[in-house]
N, C-alpha and C positions, 0 to 999 in steps of 0.2 A: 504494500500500500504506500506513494507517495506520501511523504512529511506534510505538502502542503491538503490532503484528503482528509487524510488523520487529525491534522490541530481543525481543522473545520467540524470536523463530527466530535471533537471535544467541547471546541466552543457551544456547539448545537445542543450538547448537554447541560453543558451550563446553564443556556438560556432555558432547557426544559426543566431542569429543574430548581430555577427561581422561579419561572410561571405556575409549573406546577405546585411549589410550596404556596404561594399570594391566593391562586383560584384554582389552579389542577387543567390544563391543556398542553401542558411540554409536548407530548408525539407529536403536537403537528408542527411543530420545529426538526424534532430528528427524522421524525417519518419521512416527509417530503428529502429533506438531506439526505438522507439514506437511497430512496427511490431515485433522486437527480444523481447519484455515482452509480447506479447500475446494480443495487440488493435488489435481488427476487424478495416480491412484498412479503412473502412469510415469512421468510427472512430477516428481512428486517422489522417487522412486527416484533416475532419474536426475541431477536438481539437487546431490538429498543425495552422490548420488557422487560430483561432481564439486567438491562445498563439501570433504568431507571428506580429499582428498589434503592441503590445507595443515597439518590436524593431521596427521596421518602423518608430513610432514615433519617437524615442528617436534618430537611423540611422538621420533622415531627421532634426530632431532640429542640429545633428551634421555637418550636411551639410548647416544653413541655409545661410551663406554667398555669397555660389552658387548659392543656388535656388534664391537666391532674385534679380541674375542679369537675370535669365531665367523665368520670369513674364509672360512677354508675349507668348513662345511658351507652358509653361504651362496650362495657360487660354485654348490655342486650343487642348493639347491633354490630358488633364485630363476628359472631359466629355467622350471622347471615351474612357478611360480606365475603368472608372466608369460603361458604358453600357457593356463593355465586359466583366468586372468580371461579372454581373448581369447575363449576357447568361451561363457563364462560371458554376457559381455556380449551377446555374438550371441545368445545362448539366450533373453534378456530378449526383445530385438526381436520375435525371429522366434514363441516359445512365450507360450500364453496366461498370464495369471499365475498361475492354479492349479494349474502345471503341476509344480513341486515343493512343494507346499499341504502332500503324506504323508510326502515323505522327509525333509523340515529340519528338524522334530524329531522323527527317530532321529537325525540326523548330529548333534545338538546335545548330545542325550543321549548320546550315544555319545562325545562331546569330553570332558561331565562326568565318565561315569564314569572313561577312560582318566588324567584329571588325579587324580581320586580316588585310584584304584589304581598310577598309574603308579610311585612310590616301590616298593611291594610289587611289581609286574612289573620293576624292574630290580632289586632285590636276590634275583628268582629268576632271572632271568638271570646276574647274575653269580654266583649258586652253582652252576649250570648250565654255568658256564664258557660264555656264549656271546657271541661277538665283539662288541661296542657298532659296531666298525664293517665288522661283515661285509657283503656283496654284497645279502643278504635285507636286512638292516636297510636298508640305503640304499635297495635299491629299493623297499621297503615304504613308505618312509618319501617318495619322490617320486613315489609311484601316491597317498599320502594327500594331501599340498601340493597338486598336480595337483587333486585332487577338491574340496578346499579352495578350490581357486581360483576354479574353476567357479561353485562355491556363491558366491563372494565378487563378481562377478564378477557376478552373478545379481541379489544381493541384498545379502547382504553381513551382515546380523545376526548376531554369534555367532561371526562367522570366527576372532575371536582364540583362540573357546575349543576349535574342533576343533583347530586349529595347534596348541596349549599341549597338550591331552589326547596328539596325534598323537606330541611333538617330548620331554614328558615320559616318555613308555614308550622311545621310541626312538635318544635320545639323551643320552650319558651328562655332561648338563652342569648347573650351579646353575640354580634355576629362573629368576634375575632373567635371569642372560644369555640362558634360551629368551626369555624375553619380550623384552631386543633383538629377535631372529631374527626372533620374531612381527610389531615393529612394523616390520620392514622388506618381512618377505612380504607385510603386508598392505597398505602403502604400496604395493609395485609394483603389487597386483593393484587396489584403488584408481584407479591413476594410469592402469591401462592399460584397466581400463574406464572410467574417465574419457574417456578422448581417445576409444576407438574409440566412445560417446555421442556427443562433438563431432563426429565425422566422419561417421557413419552417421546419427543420427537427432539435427541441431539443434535441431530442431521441438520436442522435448523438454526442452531445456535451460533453465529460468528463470535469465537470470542474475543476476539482483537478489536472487534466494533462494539462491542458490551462494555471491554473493560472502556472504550475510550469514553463512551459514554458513562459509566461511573461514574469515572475519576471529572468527569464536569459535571456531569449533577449531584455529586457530593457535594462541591464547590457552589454551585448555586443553589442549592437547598440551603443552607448557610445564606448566603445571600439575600435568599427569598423572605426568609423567617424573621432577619436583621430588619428590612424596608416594610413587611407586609403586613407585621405587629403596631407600626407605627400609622398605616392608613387606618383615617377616620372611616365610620361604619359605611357613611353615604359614597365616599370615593372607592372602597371597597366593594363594593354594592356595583355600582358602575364598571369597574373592571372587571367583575366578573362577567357582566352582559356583553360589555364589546365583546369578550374572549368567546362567548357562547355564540356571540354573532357569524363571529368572524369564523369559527369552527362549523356552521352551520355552511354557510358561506363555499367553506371551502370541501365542505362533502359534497356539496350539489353541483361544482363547477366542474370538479376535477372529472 
């Protein structure tokens, strides 16, 4: 691999894993990077999955302040994200890849609007009088994670923004701590289609394009958690919908 191929799918990391720490869309930085040098897409699907657990890490160490007040609803939707990357990954292998081409941007669209509107959907909820943590909310709320996972698990672009649309309507917490939450669901489901990649289909795996991307989204997960802690709720809020735009955007063009 030329020097100058290599430091560019570095940097690509980096910048997916600062996006990915702030709202969660990094692949469609490495992805297309990868596709413009000439990686067969499962290929690089799978590489880029497997580059991108060490930002997730390094993202959710930068967030651990958040995550540590959101204990409890972690416990309840990490095992469903866990099961839906597992479906997700296996989905890849086994289904063509046009196979979700029509539904990931609605799902994506659907993340937007919900982070949009979500402020407005819980202060009619709670004029409503209705439970932030009744039995619907929770399971609403781990039939979505679940689906999420799938998606993520799959492919993975955009996951942070249905999480954040999904976890703003339906749970009554600061945006920055959803975004912990987010970089932690998205890490396990990351991590566990990572390894079921390594076990089922190594054939897949470049490692030399994994590690490159690593070693930059390590570097930008760091990054991301430094600047993404310090946006205010509404500018936040905002970046994540360009991103979900722009990610919409770029399924339907390509």
């Amino acid at each position: 691999m030329p020097w100058t191929e290599a430091l560019l799918i570095l940097l690509a990391g980096m910048a997916a894993g600062t996006i990915n720490t702030i709202v969660g869309s990094g692949t469609l930085v490495t992805f297309p990077t990868l596709l413009a040098f000439g990686v067969p897409s499962v290929t690089a699907n799978v590489s880029n999955t497997v580059g991108l657990v060490a930002g997730g890490l390094s993202g959710t160490w930068g967030y651990r302040r958040e995550v540590r007040t959101c204990a409890t609803e972690l416990k309840r939707l990490a095992p469903m994200s866990f099961l839906g990357a597992v479906v997700g990954a296996l989905l890849l292998i086994k289904l063509p890849p046009e196979a979700f081409s029509a539904i990931v941007p609605a799902l994506i669209l659907a993340g937007v609007l919900l982070v949009i509107f979500g402020p407005r959907l819980q202060r009619w909820a709670a004029k409503n009088q209705a439970d932030s943590d009744s039995a619907g909310r929770r399971g609403l709320l781990a039939a979505g994670v679940f689906v999420a996972g799938i998606y993520g698990g799959y492919f993975g672009a955009a996951q942070g923004v249905l999480l954040m649309g999904l976890m703003s309507v339906l749970l009554a917490q600061p945006l920055q701590r959803l975004n912990g939450v987010k970089n932690v669901l998205g890490t396990i489901v990351n991590s566990v289609a990572a390894l079921t990649f390594i076990i089922v289909s190594t054939q897949h795996v470049n490692w030399t394009i994994a590690g490159l991307i690593a070693v930059g989204s390590l570097i930008g997960g760091f990054i991301g958690a430094h600047f993404g802690r310090k946006l205010p709720p509404n500018v936040l809020r905002g970046f994540i919908v360009v991103i979900g735009v722009v990610a919409i955007v770029n399924l339907l063009v390509k």
